[in-house]
N, C-alpha and C positions, 0 to 999 in steps of 0.2 A: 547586404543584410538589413540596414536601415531604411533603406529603400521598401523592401517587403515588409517589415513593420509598419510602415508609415503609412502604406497602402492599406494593411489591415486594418489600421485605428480608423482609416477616412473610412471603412467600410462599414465599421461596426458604429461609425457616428451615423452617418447616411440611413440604417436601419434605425438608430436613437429618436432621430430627429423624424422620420415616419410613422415613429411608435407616439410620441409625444402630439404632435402633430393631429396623428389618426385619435388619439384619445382627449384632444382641445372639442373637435369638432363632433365627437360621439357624447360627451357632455353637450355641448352645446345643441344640437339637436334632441338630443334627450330629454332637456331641461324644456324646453318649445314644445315637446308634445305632449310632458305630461300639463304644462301649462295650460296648455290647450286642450286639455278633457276638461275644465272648465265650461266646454261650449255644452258638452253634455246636459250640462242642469240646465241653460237655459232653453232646453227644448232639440237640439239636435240628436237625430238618431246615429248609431254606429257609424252606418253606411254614409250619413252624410260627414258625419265626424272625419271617416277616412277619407272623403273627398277632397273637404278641404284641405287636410293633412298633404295630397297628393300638389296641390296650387302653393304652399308653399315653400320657398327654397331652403328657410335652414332647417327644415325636415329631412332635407334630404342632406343634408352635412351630417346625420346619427347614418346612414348607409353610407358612402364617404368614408369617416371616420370607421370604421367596422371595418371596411376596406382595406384601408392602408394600416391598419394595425396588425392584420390577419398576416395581410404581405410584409410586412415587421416583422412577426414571427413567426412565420410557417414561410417562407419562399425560401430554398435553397440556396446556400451559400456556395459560389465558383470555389472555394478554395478546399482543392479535397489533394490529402497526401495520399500517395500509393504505399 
């Protein structure tokens, strides 16, 4: 009985720590892009804006982050009673 307790807690940590995790990195990328619509004013168009956007890496830690939070909350749990 302790056993199957124990194993639920590490499960529902293991999802904690995804959620937490997934939402570090979607702040942090978040924060870099709106940072970076400052390129706007000095003369860059959308399209070149997204390019750059596309060259740098912790742009892509806001996708990442979005990720593993989704699979945090939405991925199905093994543990089903009949």
């Amino acid at each position: 009985m302790a056993n199957r307790f124990a194993l639920k807690v590490e499960k529902k940590m293991y999802r904690m720590f995804c959620l937490l995790v997934g939402f570090g990195f979607t702040i942090s990328g978040g924060v870099s892009m709106i940072m970076y619509l400052n390129l706007l004013t000095t003369g860059y168009s959308y399209k070149e804006y997204t390019q750059f956007l596309m060259t740098r890496m912790e742009c892509y830690l806001f996708i990442v982050g979005l990720l593993l939070i989704a699979i945090a909350i939405y991925f199905p749990s093994r543990n089903k009673k009949n």
